[in-house]
C-alpha distance (Angstrom), angle and dihedral (degrees) to the residues before:
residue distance angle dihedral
X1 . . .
X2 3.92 . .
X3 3.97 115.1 .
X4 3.79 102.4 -102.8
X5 3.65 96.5 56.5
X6 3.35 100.7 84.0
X7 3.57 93.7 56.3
X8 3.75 93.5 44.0
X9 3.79 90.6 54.3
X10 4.11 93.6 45.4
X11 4.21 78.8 51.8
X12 3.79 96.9 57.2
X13 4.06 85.6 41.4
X14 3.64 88.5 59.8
X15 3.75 94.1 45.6
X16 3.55 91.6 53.6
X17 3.92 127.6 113.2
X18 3.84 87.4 -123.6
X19 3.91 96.0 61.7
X20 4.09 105.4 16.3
X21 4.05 81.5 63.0
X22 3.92 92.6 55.9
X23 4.23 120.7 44.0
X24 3.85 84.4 -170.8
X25 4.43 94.0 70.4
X26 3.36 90.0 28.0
X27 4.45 92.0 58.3
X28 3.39 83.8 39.6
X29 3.85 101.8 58.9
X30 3.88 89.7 39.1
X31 3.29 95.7 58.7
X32 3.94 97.9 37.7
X33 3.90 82.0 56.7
X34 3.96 96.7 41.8
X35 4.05 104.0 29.9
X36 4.12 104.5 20.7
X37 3.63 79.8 -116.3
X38 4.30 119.2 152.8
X39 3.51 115.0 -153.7
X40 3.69 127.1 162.6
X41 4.18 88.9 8.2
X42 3.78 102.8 -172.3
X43 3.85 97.2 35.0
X44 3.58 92.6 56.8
X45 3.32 97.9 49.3
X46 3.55 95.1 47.8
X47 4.34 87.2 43.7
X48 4.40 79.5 54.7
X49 4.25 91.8 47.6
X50 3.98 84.9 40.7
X51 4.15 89.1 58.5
X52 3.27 103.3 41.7
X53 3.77 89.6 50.5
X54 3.40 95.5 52.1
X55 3.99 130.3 2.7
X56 3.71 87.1 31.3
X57 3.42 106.5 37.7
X58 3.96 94.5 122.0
X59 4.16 83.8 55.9
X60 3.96 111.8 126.5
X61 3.08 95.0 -171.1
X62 4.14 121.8 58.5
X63 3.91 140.1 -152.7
X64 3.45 119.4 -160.0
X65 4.31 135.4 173.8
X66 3.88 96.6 -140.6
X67 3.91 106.8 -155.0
X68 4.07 115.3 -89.6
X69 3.91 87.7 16.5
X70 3.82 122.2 118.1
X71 4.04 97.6 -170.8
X72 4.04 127.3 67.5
X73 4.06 116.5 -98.6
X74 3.80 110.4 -145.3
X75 3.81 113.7 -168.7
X76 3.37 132.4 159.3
X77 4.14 123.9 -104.1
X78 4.11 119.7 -118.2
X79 4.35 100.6 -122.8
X80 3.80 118.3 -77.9
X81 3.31 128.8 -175.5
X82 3.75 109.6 -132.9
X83 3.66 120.7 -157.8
X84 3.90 114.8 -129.6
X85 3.54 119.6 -116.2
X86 3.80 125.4 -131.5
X87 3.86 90.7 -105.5
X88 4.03 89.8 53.5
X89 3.60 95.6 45.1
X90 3.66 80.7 55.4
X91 3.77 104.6 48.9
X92 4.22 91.3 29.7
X93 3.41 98.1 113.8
X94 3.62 95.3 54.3
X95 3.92 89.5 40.0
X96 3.82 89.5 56.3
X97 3.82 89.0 41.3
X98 4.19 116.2 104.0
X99 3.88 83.3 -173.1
X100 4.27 116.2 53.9
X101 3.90 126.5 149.2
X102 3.41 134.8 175.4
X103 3.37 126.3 -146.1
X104 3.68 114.7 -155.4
X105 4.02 135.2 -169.4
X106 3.61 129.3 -93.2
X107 4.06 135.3 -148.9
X108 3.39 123.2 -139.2
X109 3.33 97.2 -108.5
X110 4.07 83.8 57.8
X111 3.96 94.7 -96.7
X112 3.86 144.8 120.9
X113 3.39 124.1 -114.2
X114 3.87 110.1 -115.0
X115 4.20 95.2 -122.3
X116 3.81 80.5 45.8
X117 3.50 97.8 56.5
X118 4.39 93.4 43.3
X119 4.11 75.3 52.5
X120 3.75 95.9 62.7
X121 3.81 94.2 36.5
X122 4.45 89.3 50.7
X123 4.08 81.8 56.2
X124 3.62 112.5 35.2
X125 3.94 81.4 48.6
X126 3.55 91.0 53.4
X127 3.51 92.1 48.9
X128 3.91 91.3 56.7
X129 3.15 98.7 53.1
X130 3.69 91.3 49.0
X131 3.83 87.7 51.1
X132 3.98 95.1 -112.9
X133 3.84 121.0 141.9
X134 3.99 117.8 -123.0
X135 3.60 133.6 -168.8
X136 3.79 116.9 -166.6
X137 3.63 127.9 -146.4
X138 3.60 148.3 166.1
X139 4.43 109.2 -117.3
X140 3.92 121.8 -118.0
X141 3.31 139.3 -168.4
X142 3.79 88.3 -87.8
X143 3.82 128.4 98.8
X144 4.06 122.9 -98.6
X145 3.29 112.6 -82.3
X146 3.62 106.8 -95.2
X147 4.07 95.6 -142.8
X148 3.95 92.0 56.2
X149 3.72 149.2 71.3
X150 3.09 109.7 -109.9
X151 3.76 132.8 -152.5
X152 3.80 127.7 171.6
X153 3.86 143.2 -158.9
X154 3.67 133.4 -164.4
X155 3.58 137.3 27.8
X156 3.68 140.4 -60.4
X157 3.69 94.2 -94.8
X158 3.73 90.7 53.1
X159 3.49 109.8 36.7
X160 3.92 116.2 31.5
X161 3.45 90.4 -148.7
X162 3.34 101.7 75.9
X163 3.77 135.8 83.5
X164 3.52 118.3 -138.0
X165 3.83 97.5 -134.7
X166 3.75 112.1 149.6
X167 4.35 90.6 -93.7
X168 3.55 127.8 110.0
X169 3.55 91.0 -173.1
X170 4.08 117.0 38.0
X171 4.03 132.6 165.4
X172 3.54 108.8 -168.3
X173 3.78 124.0 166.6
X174 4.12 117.7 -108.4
X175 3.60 120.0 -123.2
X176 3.85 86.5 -111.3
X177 3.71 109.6 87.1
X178 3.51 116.4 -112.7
X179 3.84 96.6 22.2
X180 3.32 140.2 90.3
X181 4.29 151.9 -156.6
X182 3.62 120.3 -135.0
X183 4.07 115.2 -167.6
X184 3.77 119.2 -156.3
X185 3.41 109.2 170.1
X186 3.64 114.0 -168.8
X187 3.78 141.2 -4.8
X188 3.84 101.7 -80.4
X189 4.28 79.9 53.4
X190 3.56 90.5 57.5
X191 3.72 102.1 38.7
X192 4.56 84.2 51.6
X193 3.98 86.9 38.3
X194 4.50 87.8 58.9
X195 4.05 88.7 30.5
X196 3.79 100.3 107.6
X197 4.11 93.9 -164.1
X198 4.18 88.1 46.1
X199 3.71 83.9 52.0
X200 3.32 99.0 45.2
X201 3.82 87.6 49.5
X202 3.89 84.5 51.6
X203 3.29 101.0 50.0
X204 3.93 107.3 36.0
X205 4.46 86.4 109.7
X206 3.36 86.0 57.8
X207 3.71 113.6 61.8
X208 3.82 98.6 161.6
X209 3.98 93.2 49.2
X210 3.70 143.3 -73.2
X211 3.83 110.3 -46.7
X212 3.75 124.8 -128.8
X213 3.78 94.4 -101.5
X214 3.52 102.4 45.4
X215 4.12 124.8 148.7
X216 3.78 142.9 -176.2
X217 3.28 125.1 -155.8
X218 4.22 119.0 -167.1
């Protein structure tokens, strides 16, 4: 276990839905970690168990609140193999990507549309939790990059990178090998695209994952 992984894996804790939704576990754990101080005991041990169980599942490394202890335990898990969910096999090729951008939409007057913007924050928070990598930028005139993953937001008369076809979410493969650009137009998109019983719903043909050409219409 190198030195900095501790704190990395106390970071994506924080980040998670579990303790960014409550100020209460997320004070607590802070200052467990910072002042040896216990607050909340048994709902911050059950927050940890909750985490690892679900959101960080994939973790190889563990934190735990052993009973009449005041101090974190790391350890390190034995191997699992975790099934995907429908969501991941969804948004697996930009989870296993070290290289994602999104392209998002611009107004005339050079700026983003307000459900646009909520769009890009719902999936480059996603993404961090997840533990993918996201670069954000605004689309041009000028083609994908063709050593990326792309995904993109907006509409056709926002972002010429899009293809007004009817779907509000769209995988399509890039004309790079190997990579490929994910479309999710709009808010609601995003919101189904993260929604693990939409996706599941959306993905129940394909048992294997989503294929290249893949649409949603709604």
């Amino acid at each position: 276990m190198q030195a900095e992984e501790p704190r990395l894996l106390l970071d994506r804790i924080l980040r998670s839905r579990l303790f960014r939704g409550d100020g209460r576990l997320s004070q607590a754990l802070i200052r467990l970690v910072q002042e040896n101080v216990l607050e909340h005991e048994d709902e911050l041990r059950a927050a940890l168990r909750d985490y690892f169980e679900n959101e960080g599942r994939r973790e190889r490394l563990r934190a735990a609140l052993p009973a009449d202890q005041r101090t974190l335990y790391f350890y390190e898990a034995a191997a699992v193999v975790v099934e995907c969910s429908a969501v991941e096999r969804f948004w697996q090729p930009h989870l296993a990507s070290g290289n994602n951008l999104l392209l998002h939409g611009v107004l005339e007057s050079g700026g983003v549309e307000l459900d646009e913007m909520y769009t890009v924050l719902c999936i480059a928070t996603w993404l961090q939790e997840q533990g993918g990598k996201l670069e954000v930028r605004p689309a041009s005139c000028e083609e994908a990059p063709a050593d990326a993953d792309i995904i993109l937001t907006g509409s056709a008369a926002t972002n010429p990178l899009v293809e007004e076809d009817g779907y509000s979410i769209r995988r399509r493969p890039a004309p790079s090998p190997g990579r490929v650009i994910t479309v999710i137009r709009h808010l609601e998109a995003a919101r189904i695209a993260t929604d693990e019983e939409a996706m599941s719903q959306a993905g129940a043909p394909f048992p294997d994952g989503f294929p290249a050409d893949f649409g949603l219409k709604f």
